[in-house]
N, C-alpha and C positions, 0 to 999 in steps of 0.2 A: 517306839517312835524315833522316826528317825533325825539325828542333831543337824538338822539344815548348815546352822553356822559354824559348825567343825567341817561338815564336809563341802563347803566354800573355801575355808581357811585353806584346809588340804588340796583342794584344786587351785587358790592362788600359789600354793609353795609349790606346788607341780609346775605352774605358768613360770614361777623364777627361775627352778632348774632345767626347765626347759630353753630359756634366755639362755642363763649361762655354759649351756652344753654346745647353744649354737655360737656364741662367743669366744668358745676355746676352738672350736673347731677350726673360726675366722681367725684366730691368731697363730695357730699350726699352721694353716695355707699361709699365711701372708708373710712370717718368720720366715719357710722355706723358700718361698717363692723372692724376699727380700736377699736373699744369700745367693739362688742362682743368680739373678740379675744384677748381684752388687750394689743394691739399692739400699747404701747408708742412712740414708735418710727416712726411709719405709722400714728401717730396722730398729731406729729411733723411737718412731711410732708404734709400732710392737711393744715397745719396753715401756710407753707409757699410758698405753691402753688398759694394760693389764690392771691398771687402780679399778677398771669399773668391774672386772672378774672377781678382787678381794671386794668389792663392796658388795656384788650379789652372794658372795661367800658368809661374807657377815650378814646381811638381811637372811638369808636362811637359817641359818645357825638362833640368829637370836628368832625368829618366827619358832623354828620346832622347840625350843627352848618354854616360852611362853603359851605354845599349844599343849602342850604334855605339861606342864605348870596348870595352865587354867582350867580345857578343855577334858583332862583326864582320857585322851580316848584309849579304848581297847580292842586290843583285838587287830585285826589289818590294818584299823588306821592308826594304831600305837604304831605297828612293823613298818608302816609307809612314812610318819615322820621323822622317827630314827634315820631309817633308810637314807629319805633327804638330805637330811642331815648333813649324813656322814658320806654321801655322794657329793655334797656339796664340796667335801674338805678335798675329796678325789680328783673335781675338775681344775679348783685351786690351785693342785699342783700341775697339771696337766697345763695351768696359763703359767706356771713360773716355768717348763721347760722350753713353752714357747719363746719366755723371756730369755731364756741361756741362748738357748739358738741364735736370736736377734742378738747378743753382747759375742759369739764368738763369731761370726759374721763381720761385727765393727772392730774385732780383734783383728780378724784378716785383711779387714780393709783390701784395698785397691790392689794387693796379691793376687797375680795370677793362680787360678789353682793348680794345685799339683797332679790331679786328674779331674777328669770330667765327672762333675756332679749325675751320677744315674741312680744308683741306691738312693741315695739319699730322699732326690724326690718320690720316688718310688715308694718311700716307707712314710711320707708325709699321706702320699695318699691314700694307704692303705689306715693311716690312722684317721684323717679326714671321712672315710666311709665306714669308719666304725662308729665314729661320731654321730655320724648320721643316722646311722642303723638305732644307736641307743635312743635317739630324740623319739622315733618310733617303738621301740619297746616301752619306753616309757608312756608314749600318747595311748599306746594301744594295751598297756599291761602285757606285753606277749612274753612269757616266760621261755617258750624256745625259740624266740628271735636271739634271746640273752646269748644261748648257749652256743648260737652259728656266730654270732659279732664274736665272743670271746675267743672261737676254733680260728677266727682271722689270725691273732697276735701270732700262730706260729708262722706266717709269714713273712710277720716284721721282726723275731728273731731270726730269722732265714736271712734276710738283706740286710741284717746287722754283720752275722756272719760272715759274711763276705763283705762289708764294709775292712771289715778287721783285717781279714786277709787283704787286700789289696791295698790299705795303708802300709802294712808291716811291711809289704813288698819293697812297697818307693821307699820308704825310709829305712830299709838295710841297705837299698842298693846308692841311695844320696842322700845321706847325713843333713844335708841344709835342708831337707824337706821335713824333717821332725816337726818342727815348731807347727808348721800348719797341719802337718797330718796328726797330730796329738789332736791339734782342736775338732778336725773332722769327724776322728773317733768319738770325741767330747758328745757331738751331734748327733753323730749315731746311736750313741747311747741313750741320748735324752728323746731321742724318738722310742729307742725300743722301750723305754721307762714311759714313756706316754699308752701306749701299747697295753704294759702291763697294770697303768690307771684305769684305763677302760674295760680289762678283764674285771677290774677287781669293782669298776662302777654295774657289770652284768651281774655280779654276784650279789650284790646287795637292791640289785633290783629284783632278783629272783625271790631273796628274804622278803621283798615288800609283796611281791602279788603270790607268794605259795608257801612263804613261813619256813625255808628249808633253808639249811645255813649251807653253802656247797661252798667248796675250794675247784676252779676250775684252772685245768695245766698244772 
């Protein structure tokens, strides 16, 4: 027979993280999109958005908590609340680098940049349409959508890479350009760490719809 009220439960915790995957994603766009345009104020808002990211963090967390408490499920839907779970803890960090991004932004303030922001946006969107790709893996259970979103991230090591190089550049050749280009690197990095949240949220959604523990990259 099948548990009606566990498998509601589990499609309300589906409905959460699927909120919260679309809410990191809107805080990636608007973080980067607040730094090109120098919009202090929009960066502001970034950094205090993110309370309702920790509070779907927490509503998930204690949901799979009390579902594997009460509900005892086994089987895929033990591996899909786990899963949850701990995707949950994945997006979390995913809205705190959006948070860095918006504070090194209000670091730079009204500084001209030292270059033209193009990587950068560049790896915003590449993480924005991973984002997006998981909310459909997820809707749809698709184990190899998992595996083509995750093959993405080598591209936003790619334009990390050359983020790097091209700070090192300016700041060998003009020492007062350190200070900002440190934080740019700052950026870039927090994008390619978002990057490899998303790999690691395809992995644990592949444990939920096929039982298989994989390391992907």
């Amino acid at each position: 027979m099948v548990n009606t009220s566990l498998e509601l439960s589990i499609n309300t915790l589906k409905q959460y993280t699927l909120t919260m995957i679309e809410r990191c994603e809107d805080a990636v766009d608007k973080a980067v999109d607040c730094m090109v345009r120098k919009d202090l104020e929009g960066s502001k808002k970034v950094i205090e958005e993110d309370d309702e990211i920790d509070t779907l963090r927490e509503y998930i967390r204690d949901r799979s908590i009390e579902l594997i408490a009460l509900k005892q499920p086994m089987a895929k839907d033990l591996r899909y609340v786990y899963a949850l779970g701990n995707i949950a803890i994945e997006l979390e960090r995913i809205g705190d680098y959006a948070v860095n991004i918006a504070l090194e932004t209000l670091k730079i303030g009204e500084e001209p940049y030292i270059k033209a922001l193009i990587d950068i946006p560049k790896m915003a969107k590449e993480c924005k349409d991973m984002l997006s790709q998981v909310k459909l893996a997820l809707e749809n259970e698709d184990e190899q959508l998992c595996y083509k979103i995750a093959a993405q991230d080598d591209r936003i090591d790619d334009l990390y890479v050359q983020i790097h190089i091209d700070c090192l550049e300016i700041m060998n050749q003009n020492p007062a350009t350190v200070n900002q280009g440190v934080r740019l690197l700052f950026v870039g990095r927090y994008l390619e760490r978002i990057g490899d949240h998303i790999t690691n949220v395809c992995e644990k959604l592949i444990y939920a719809i096929k039982g298989d523990m994989v390391e992907i990259g």
